[in-house]
N, C-alpha and C positions, 0 to 999 in steps of 0.2 A: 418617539420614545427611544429611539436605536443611539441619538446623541444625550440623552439623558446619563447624568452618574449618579451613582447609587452610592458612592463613598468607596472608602477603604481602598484595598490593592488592589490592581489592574484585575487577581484571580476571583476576587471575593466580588467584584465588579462585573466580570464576563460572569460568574455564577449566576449574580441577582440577574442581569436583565434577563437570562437563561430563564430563570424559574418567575419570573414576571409575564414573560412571554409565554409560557405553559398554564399561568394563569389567566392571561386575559382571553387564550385560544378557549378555555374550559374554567372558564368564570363558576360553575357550580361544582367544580371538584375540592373537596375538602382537602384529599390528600395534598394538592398543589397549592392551594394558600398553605397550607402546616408546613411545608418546606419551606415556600417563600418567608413567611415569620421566622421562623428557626436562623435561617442563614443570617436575616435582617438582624437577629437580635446578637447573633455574634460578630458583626463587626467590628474589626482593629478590636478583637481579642474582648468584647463584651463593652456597650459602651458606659461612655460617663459626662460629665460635667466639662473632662479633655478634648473629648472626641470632634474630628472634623465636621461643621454645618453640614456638609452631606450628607454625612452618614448617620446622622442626629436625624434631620428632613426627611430622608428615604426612609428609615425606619419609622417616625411618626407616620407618614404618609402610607405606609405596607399596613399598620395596626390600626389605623384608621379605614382604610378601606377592607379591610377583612374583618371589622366587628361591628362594620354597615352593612354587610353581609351576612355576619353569623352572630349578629347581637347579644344571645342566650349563652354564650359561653363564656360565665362566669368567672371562670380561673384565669382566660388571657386579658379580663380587665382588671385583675389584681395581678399579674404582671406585665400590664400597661403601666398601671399605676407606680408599680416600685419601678419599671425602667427612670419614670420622668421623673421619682423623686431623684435618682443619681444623678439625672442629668440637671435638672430646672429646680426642684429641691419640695417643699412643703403644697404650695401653693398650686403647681400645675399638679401633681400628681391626686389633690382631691380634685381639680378639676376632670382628673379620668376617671375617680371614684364619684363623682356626681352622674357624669354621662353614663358609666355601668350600671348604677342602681336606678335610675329611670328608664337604662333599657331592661332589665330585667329587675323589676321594682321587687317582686317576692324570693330573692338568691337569699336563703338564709348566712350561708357561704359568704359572698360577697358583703351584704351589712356586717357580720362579726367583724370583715378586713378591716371593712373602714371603719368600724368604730374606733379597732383596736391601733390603728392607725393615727387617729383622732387624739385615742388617748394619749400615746408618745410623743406626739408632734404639738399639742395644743395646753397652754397652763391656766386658759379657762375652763374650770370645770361645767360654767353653765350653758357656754358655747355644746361641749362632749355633749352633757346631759341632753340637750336638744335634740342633737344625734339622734341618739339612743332611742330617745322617744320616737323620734320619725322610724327609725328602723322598725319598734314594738309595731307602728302600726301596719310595718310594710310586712314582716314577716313572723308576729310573733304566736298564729295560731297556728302557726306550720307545726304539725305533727312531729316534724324533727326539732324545732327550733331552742334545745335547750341546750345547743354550744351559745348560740347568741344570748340567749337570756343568762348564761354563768358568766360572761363577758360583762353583762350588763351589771349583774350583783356583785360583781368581782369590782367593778367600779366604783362603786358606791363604798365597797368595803375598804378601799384603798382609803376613801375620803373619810372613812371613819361617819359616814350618814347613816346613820342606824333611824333616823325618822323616814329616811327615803326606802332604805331597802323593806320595810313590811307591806309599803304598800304597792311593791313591785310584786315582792311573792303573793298578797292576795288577787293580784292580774292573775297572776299564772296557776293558781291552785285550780278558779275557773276554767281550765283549757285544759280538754281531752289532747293531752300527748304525751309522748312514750316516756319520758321520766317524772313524769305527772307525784308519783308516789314520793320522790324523795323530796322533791320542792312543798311537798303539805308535811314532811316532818320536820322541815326546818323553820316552815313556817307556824307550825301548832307549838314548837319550844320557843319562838322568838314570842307568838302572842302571849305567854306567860307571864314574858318581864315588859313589855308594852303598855301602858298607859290605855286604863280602859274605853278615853274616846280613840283610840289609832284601831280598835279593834269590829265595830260597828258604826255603821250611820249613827246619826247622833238621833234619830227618829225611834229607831230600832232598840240604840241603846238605851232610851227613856221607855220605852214598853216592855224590854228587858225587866228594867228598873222596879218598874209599877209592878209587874207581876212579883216580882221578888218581896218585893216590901210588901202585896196585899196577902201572902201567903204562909209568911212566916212568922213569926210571934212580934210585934212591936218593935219589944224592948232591945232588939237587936240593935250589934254595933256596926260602925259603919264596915269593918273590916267581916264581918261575918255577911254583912252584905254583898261586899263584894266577891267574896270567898264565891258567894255563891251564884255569883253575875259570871263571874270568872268559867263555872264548869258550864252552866249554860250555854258560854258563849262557846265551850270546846262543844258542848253537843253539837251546838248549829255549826259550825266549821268541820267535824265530825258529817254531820248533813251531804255537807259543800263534795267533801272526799267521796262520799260513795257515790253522789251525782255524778263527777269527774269519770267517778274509776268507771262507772256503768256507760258516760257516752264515752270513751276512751276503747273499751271493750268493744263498744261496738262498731267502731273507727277496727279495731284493729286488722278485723276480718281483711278488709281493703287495703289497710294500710302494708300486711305480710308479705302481699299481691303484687304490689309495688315492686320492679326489680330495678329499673332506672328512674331516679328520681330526677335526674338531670336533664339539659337537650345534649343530645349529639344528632348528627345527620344520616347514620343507619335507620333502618326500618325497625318499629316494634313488632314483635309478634302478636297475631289474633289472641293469645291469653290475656297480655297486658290493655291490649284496646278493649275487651270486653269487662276488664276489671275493669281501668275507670269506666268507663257508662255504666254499668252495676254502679260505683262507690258515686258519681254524680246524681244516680237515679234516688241514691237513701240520702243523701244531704238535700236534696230539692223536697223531700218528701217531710223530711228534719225539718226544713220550714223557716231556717236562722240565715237570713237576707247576707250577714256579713261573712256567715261560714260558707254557704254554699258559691259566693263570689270566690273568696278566695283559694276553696278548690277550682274552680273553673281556669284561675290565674296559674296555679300549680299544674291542672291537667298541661296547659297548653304554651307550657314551658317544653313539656317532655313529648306532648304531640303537639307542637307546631306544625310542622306539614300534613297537619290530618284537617282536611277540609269540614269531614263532618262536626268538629268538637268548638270548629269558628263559630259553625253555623248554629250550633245547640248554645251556643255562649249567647250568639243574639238573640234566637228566639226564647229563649228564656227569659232574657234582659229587656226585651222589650216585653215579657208580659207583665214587669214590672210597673208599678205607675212611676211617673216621672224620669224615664231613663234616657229620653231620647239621646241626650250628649253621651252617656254610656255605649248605648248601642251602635252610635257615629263611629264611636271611638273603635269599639270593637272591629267592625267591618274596616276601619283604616287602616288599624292595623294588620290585620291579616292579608290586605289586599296590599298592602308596600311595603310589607316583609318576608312574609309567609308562604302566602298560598302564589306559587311560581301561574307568571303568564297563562302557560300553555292548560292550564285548567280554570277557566273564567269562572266556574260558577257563584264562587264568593263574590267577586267584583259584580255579577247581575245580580245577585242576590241584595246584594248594598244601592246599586242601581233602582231597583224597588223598593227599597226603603225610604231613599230622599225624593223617591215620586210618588211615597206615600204619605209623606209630610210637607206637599207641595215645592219643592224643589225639584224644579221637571230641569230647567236647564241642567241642573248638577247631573242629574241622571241621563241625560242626554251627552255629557262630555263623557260620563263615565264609560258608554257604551263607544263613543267614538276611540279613546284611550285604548278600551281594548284592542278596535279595529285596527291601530297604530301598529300593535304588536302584532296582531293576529288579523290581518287584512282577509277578506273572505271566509271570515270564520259564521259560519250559517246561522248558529242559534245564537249570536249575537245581533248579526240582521235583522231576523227574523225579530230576537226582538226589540232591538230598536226603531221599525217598520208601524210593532202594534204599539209601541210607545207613543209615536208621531198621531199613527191613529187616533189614540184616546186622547190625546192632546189637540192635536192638528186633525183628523178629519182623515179618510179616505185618500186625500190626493195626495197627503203630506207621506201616507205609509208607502203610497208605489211609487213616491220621489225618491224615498230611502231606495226601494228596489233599483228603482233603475240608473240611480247612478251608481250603484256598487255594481250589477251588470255591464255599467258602462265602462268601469273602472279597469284598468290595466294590472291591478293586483290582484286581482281577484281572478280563480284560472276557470277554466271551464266547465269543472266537476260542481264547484259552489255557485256559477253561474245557472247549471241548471236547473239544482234544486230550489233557488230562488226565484225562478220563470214561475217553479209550480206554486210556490209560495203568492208568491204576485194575482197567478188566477184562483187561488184558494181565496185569495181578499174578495176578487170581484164577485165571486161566487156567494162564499159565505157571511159577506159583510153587506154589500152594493147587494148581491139578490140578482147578479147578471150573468145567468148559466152562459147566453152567445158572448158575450164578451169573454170570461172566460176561458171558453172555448176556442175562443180566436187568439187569444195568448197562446194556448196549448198547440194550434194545427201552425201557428205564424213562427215558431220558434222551434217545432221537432227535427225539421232538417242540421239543428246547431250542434244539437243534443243525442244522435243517436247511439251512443254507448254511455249514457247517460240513467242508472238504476231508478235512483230518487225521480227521473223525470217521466219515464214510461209508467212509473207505480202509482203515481199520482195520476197520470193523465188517463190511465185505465180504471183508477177507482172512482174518478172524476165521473168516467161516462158512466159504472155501475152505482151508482151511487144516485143518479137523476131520478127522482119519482114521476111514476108514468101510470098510465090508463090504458085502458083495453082498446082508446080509440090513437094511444100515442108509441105504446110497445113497438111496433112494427117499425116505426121511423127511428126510434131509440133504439132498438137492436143493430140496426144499419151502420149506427154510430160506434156503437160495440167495438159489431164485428170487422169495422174498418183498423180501429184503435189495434185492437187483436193483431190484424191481420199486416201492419206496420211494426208491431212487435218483434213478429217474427220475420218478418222477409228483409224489414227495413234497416231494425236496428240492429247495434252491433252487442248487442248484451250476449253476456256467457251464455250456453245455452241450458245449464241449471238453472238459471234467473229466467230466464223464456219458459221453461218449462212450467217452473213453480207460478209465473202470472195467468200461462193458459189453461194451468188447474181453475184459476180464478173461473177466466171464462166457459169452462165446461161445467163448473160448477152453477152460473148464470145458464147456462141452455137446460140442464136439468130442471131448476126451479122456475125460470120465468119464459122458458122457449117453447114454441108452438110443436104442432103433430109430427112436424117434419124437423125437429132438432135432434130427435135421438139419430137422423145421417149423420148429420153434422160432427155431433160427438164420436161416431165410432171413426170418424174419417181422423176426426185430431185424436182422438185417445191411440190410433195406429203410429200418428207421426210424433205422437209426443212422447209416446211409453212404450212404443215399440222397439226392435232390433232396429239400429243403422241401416241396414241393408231396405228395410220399410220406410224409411223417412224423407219422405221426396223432398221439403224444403230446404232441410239443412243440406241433403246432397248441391241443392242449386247452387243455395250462399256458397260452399266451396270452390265450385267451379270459378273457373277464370272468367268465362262465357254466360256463366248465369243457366248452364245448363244441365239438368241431370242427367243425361246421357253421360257428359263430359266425366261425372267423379263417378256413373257407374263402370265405363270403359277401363280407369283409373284400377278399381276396386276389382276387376278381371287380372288387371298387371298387377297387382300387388296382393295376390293371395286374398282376398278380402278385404283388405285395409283400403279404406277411403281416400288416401293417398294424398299425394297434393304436384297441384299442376308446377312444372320445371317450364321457367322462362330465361330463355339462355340470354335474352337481352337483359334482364334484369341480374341476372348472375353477373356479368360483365361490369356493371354499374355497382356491385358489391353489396346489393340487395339480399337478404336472408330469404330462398325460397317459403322457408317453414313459418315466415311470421305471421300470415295469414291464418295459417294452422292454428297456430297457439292462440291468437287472438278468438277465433272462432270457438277453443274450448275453453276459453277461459283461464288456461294455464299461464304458468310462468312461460316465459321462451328463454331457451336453454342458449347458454355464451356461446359468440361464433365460431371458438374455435373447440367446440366441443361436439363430438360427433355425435348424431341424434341418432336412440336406441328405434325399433319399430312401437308403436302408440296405438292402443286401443280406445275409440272412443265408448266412454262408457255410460 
């Protein structure tokens, strides 16, 4: 990239690759593509039709990769579009209004551009009209949607279609949204001078009929007939308005709610995520297939990075019948758009879905996909482990383990809690507590500051159901477990603590005559003052001896101290790191001088 040109002056040049380079370091900074665009877009003073291939190139290629990035914003693919019409002319710039409106199909914003776009540039009217209509479908029950819809009538009126415009406003009179009232008065004065089949079905309009004529005196003429077809038909259309105004009303609670209707990439606040789920929760309830979709499409314009609202889109969608391609669709999108890497659970969630439709392979790459990104990422393993299982069997699940164990990405923290994962299989699937357990005793030397691996390995041994003739031999295994906890492992000593709660809580309910010793001896070293606690004294020592950190604790006022190795100081070793490790704490920069430490 460093021999790459960007166009324009050497200044405008050293600028872009500047702010290219600030992009590609922090790819998810919105601030750093909006600059990189800005500067692109004024090249050699705004460009055009004149401007140098570079600077043409560089700029397509800057608003191409930042609206593969940020797809949902609307307004910089209407001026995408008007850049190319200056440069390339009619023809390329609907081709950026094509790719805008399929990446954000429901912009009511964006359809009006390009229609209105359409209009100026196009002297087929049937070509526009088609438009238009695709856009009704893409955006036209949006709550706002009546800049597009007066675009749309606005067109029509140009063409002097007075057949066409009544049966746009009778779309729209149906549809709960906020200008709702002035579209049924223009449309109850146009049904006046209208021709009485453009006014009803022709079904309707014969039952209309019938009743009029069985009601009224004969000898009527046809004009008194209709006279009176005519109010009927304003009652029923009268009807239509109050329905309107009444679901419109009750949109509106929600719709007031609404503070950005748009995406951008700040955070919403908890008001606006609670309104929509409220206003999703009364359209699911509404019951109307097409309404309730295309809130769902609206919600997750304006929460796109909101994991839960992908996730309520599918399960929804799938309790749909016949959705399956829906639902594909939805987890596609969110999984390579949306919802970033470093939070999978959309991509497993989709993962389950194509191994619920018998697509195990797909589901199976999906989980590897992630791993690509997120190498040792555990509840990915895990579960692509019980994937293989219910698929492959047993031997397939501890291949997944052990070669991601074996794996060089994968660091030691997610190799542990995968060991215990691994003897959780044989235990709880195979039925093989010594095997198991032979994972557990053949791997804890790897693992000893390892949380997820001792937690497991000591609920592992609480956990064995036992008899009054097996207690005894299972206690042994306990208190072995226990007893590596604490002396062996390197866990903080609040984590030791809180697991020897566990086991003192086992010697109270399941321990013989002679456990309440037992217990007052750890309840001393576990809950006691420092000065009582003979094992932690050991682990301190250099020697492994409590003499060592009591003598210690005589030179330092009380303080448990820490052993000075002047070979080790020479070597540029931190005396204190042992310390810190042993509480658990942070350890403080070398050249920061350590206050005196209470262990508490």
């Amino acid at each position: 990239m460093a021999d790459y040109s960007f166009g324009g002056s050497d200044e405008e040049n050293a600028e872009l690759k500047k702010l290219n380079a600030e992009v590609l370091e922090e790819p998810d900074s919105f601030e750093h593509w909006e600059k990189l665009v800005r500067a692109a877009e004024s090249l050699e003073g705004g460009l055009n039709r004149n401007s140098s291939p570079q600077s043409i190139s560089a700029t397509r290629d800057i608003y191409d990769r930042f609206l593969a990035k940020f797809p949902l914003l609307f307004g910089y693919w209407k001026k995408y579009a008007d850049l190319e019409f200056s440069i390339a002319g009619t023809e390329a710039a609907e081709l950026v209004y094509e790719r805008g409106v399929a990446s954000i199909t429901n912009s009511v914003d964006l359809w009006t551009n390009y229609c209105a776009f359409k209009v100026e540039t196009s002297h087929d009217a049937d070509v526009t009209r088609e438009l238009y209509e695709r856009g009704a479908g893409s955006v036209g029950l949006d709550f706002l949607a009546h800049p597009f819809w007066d675009k749309y009538l606005e067109f029509e009126e140009r063409l002097e279609a007075h057949d066409k415009i009544f049966p746009i406003l009778d779309r729209i009179v149906h549809i709960p949204m906020h200008q709702y009232a002035r579209y049924f008065e223009r449309y109850r004065h146009l049904a006046q001078v209208r021709p009485l089949q453009e006014l009803l079905p022709a079904d309707m309009l014969a039952q209309f009929r019938a009743e009029v004529e069985n009601e009224g005196p004969a000898e009527r003429g046809e004009l008194e007939i209709e006279r009176e077809l005519r109010s009927r038909i304003d009652n029923f259309h009268l009807e239509i308005f109050h329905r309107t105004q009444t679901e419109t009303t009750k949109r509106w609670t929600y719709e007031s709610e609404v503070k950005r209707p748009y995406f951008h990439v700040t955070e919403l606040d908890e008001g606006q995520l609670v309104n929509w789920r409220k206003y999703l929760d009364f359209e699911e309830v509404e019951g109307d297939y097409n309404r309730t979709q295309f809130l769902y499409e609206r919600c997750l314009v304006t929460c796109a990075y909101y994991d839960e609202f992908w996730l309520r889109y599918a399960r929804w969608m799938i309790a749909q019948d016949g959705k399956e391609e829906e639902v594909r669709n939805i987890y596609q999108r969110a999984s390579m758009l949306y919802a970033p890497i470093s939070r999978p659970a959309v991509r497993l969630q989709y993962a389950y879905f194509e191994e619920s439709v018998d697509r195990v392979e797909l589901a199976k790459d999906i989980h590897q996909a992630i791993l690509v990104n997120l190498p040792g990422h555990i509840e990915t393993i895990v579960s692509l482990a019980n994937l293989s299982r219910r698929h492959g069997g047993l031997d397939a699940a501890i291949e997944v383990y052990k070669t991601q164990i074996d794996s060089m990405q994968c660091d030691i923290y997610a190799k542990a809690a995968l060991v215990a994962e691994w003897a959780r299989l044989l235990w709880k699937i195979k039925g093989s507590v010594d095997e198991a357990r032979q994972v557990f005793q053949k791997n804890q030397h790897w693992y000893l500051d390892s949380r997820p691996f001792w937690i497991n390995y000591l609920f592992f041994e609480l956990e064995q159901p036992t008899s009054a003739e097996t207690e005894a031999s299972q206690y042994k295994r306990i208190k072995q477990v226990h007893e590596e906890i604490r002396k062996k492992s390197h866990l903080p000593p609040l984590i030791i603590k809180d697991l020897s709660h566990y086991y003192m809580v086992y010697l109270q309910e399941r321990g013989t005559k002679e456990a309440s010793k037992e217990y007052m001896t750890l309840d001393r070293e576990v809950n006691g003052p420092f000065s009582v606690q003979n094992t932690m004294k050991a682990k301190l020592a250099e020697d492994g001896r409590v003499a060592s950190t009591q003598r210690r604790m005589m030179m330092e006022n009380g303080h448990p101290g820490v052993e000075v190795d002047d070979a080790a100081i020479r070597r540029g070793e931190n005396p204190y790191t042992k310390y810190y490790q042993q509480q658990g704490e942070q350890q403080l920069p070398s050249d920061t001088q350590p206050q005196p430490l209470r262990y508490q």
